[in-house]
Structure formats: structure tokens, C-alpha cells
C-alpha positions in Angstrom: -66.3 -46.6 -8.6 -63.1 -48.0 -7.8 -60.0 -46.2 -9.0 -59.5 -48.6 -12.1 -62.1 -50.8 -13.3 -60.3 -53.4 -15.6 -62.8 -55.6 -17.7 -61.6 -58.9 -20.1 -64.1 -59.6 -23.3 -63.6 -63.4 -24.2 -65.8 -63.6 -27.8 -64.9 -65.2 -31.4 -63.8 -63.5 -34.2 -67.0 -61.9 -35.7 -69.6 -61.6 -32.5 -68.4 -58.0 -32.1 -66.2 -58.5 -28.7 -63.9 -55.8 -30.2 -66.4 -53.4 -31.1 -68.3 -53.5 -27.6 -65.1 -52.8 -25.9 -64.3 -49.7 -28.1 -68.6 -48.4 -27.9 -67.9 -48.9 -23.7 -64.6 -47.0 -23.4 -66.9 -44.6 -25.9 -69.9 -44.0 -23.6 -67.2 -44.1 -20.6 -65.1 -41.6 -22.1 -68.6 -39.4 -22.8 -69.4 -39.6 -19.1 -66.2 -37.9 -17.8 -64.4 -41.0 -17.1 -60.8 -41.7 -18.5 -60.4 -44.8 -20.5 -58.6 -47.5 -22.4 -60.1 -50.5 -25.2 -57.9 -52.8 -26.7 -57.9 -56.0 -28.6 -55.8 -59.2 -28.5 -55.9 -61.3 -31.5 -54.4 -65.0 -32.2 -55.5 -65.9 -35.4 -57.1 -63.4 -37.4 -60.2 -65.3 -38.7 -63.9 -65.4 -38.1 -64.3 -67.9 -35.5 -61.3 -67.6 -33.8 -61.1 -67.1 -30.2 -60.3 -63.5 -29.2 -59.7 -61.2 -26.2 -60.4 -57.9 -25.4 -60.0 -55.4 -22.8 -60.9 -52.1 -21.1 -59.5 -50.4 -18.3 -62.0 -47.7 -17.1 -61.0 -45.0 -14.4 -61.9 -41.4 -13.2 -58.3 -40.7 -12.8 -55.6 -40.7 -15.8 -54.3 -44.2 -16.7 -50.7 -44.2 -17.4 -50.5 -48.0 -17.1 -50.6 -50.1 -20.6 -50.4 -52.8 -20.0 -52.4 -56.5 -20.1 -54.9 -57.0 -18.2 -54.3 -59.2 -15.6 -56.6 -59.1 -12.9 -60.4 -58.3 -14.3 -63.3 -57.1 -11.9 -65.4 -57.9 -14.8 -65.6 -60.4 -17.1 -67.5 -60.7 -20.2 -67.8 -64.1 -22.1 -69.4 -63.1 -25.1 -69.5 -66.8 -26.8 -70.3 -69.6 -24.3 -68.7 -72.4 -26.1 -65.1 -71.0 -24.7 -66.0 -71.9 -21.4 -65.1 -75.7 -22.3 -61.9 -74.6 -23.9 -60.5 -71.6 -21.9 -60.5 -70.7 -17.7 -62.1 -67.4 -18.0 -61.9 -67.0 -14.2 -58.1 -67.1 -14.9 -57.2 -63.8 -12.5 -60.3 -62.4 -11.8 -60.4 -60.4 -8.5 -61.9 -62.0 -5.3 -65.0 -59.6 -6.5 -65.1 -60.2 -9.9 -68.3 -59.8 -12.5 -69.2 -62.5 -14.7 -71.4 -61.7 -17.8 -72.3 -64.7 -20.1 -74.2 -64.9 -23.2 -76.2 -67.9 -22.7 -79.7 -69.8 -22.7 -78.4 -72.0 -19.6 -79.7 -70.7 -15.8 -76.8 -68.8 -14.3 -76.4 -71.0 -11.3 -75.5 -73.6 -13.5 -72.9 -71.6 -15.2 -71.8 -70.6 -11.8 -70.5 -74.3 -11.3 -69.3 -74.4 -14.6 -66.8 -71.6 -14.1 -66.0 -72.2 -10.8 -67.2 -69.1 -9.1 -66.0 -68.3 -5.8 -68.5 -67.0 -3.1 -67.4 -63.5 -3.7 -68.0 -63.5 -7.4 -71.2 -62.7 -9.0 -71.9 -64.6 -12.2 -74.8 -63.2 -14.6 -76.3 -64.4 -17.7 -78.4 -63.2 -20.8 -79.4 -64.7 -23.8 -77.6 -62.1 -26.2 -77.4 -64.7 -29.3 -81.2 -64.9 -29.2 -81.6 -61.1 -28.5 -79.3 -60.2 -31.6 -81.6 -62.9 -33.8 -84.7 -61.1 -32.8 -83.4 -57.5 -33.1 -81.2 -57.7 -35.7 -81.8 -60.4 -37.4 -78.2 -61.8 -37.4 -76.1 -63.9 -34.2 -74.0 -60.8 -33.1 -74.5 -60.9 -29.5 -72.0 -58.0 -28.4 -74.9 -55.2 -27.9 -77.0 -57.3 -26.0 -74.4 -58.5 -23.6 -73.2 -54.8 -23.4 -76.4 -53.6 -22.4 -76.3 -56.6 -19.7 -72.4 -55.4 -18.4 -73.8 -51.5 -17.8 -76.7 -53.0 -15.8 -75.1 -55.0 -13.6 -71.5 -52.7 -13.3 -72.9 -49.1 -13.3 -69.9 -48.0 -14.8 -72.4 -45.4 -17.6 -75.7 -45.3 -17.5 -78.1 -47.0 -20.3 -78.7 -43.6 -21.6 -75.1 -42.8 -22.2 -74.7 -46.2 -23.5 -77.3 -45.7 -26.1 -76.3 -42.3 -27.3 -72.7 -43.7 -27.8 -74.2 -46.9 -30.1 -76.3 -44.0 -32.0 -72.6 -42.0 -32.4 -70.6 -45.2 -33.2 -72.7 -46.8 -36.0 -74.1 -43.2 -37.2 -71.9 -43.1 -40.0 -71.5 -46.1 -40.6 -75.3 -48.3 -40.7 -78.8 -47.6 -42.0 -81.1 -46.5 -39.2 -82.8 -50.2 -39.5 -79.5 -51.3 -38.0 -79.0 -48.7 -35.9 -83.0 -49.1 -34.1 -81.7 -52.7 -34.3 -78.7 -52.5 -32.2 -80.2 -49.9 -29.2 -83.3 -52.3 -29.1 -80.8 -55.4 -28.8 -78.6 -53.1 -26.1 -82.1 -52.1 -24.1 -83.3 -55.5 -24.4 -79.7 -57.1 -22.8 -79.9 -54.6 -20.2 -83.7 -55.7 -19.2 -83.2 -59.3 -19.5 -79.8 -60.1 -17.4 -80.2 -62.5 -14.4 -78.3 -63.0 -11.7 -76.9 -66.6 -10.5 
């Protein structure tokens, strides 16, 4: 792993970009890797566009702060790629994960990749619908960024989603999610 991995989550209010950053640094963090999630808000509404970052490292980060210049990118709601330049910074080597039914080649073009950059894509949206019933893409797309990063492994992943909604949703939800994150993981193609 490089020395820092930063990542940039580009969701909506309400598709759970904030909460897959925090359940990545988590499983990071359980695997013996230092770590950082944090949000960026405009207007705080359902709907609303939204950033989110992570910086992910097996040294101690003292930095804090934006991030700048992601190897990964995660575009958790497709419709922002018509309204905002998620390539804005991205390394020369730079990830792209979208959520969307469109082939990745296509999305590819859309974006702009250059030929260093690796654009994948999963239909998280119709994952979510199927696992848990309701359009909250983040698991599924997670599951897709820890297949195609390495950063944790699926395992780790899934034990973290297990700790993170423990307390908080019944174990309907809970199967739910880790089928939605498993799913993600198995279903990511590359463009």
C-alpha cells in the first residue's frame, strides 16, 4: 500500500456517502492501519450534493487537511457526473468507483479518464433495492471500493458493518446490508 491512500466520496444527502466513509476508516482502523473519515457538507438536506473523505495509511497521519489529490474515487450517485468534475485532482493512477447500470467504458468517456486511470462500475442502487429493500447504495459500492483497492479485506469489511449497525438495526437490516456489501464486491466491473 502506498504511504497515504486518500479517497473522495461524491453521494447526495441520504445515500449513505458519510456512513461508508466512517464503516471504511472502521474496518481500516481494525486491520492495523491508521486512519481518517470526514464529511463536507453544503446544504444540509436530503438530496443535496455531498463530499466525503478518507485518508488511509500504515503510518500516523498528522496532516488534516482537504483532500486534494484522491487515488480513489467513489461516485456514489451517478447523476453528479453531469453537474460536478469528479476527476477534479485525481492522481495520474486514480480509482474510479461508480454506482451505475451504464457499461463502464461508457462512463469512462463520460468522466474523462486518462489512460492511467481505472474506472469501475456496479449497480449499487439496484443491489440496495434487492437487499434492503430501500435505494441506499453506499454498502454495495463499498463492497465494490475494497475489491478493486485492497485496502481491508471483505472479511474485515463485513465484521466492521456487523460492529457499526450492531447497536443500532434489527438483524433483518443488518443480513441486509453484508449481503448488499458481498454482493457490490462480486458484481464490480472494470471499464
Amino acid at each position: 500500500m502506498a504511504e497515504i491512500v486518500e479517497i473522495r466520496w461524491h453521494g447526495r444527502g441520504g445515500q449513505g456517502a458519510v456512513t461508508a466513509a466512517k464503516v471504511l476508516a472502521d474496518a481500516c482502523l481494525s486491520g492495523g492501519r491508521y486512519v481518517q473519515a470526514f464529511p463536507e457538507y453544503g446544504p444540509e438536506r436530503a438530496g443535496a450534493p455531498l463530499r466525503a473523505y478518507n485518508r488511509i495509511s500504515s503510518k500516523e497521519i498528522r496532516m488534516h487537511c482537504p483532500v486534494l489529490r484522491p487515488k480513489v474515487v467513489s461516485v456514489v450517485d451517478s447523476t453528479l457526473l453531469d453537474s460536478i468534475d469528479v476527476s477534479e485532482g485525481a492522481t495520474g493512477d486514480a480509482i474510479f468507483v461508480v454506482n451505475t447500470s451504464s457499461d463502464a467504458k461508457e462512463i469512462r468517456e463520460k468522466i474523462k479518464a486518462g489512460p492511467g486511470q481505472k474506472v469501475y462500475t456496479v449497480d449499487a442502487t439496484r443491489i440496495a433495492l434487492d437487499c434492503i429493500k430501500r435505494a441506499v447504495p453506499n454498502l454495495p459500492i463499498l463492497g465494490a471500493l475494497v475489491r478493486v483497492t485492497d485496502l481491508v479485506s471483505l472479511e474485515h469489511l463485513l465484521e466492521d458493518i456487523k460492529k457499526s449497525f450492531g447497536k443500532k438495526f434489527s438483524q433483518e437490516i443488518i443480513d441486509g446490508n453484508l449481503e448488499a456489501a458481498k454482493r457490490g464486491y462480486e458484481e464490480v466491473k472494470e471499464g
